[in-house]
N, C-alpha and C positions, 0 to 999 in steps of 0.2 A: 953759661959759657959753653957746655957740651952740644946745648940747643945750637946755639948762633955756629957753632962747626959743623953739625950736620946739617944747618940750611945750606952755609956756603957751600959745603962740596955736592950737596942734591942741584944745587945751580949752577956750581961747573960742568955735573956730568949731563944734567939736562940741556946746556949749553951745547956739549959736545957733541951728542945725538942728534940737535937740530942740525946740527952743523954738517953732519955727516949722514941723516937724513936728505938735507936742503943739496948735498954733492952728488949725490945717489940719483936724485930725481932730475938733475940737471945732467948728469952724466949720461942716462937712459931717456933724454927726452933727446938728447944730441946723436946717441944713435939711431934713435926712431926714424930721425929726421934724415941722417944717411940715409937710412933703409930704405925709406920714403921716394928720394930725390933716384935713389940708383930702379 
């Protein structure tokens, strides 16, 4: 039981990381692209 709780919340919070990874890198590929264009 203790097991299957620590899986789920290692795979909400790795969940959340990509998430907030995958925003980070979209966020700075968007000002690139300003920087770029100006």
């Amino acid at each position: 039981m203790y097991y299957l709780l620590l899986v789920f919340i290692h795979e909400k919070i790795l969940k959340i990381v990509a998430i907030y990874i995958n925003y980070n890198f979209m966020f700075n590929k968007d000002m690139l692209f300003r920087i770029y264009l100006v």
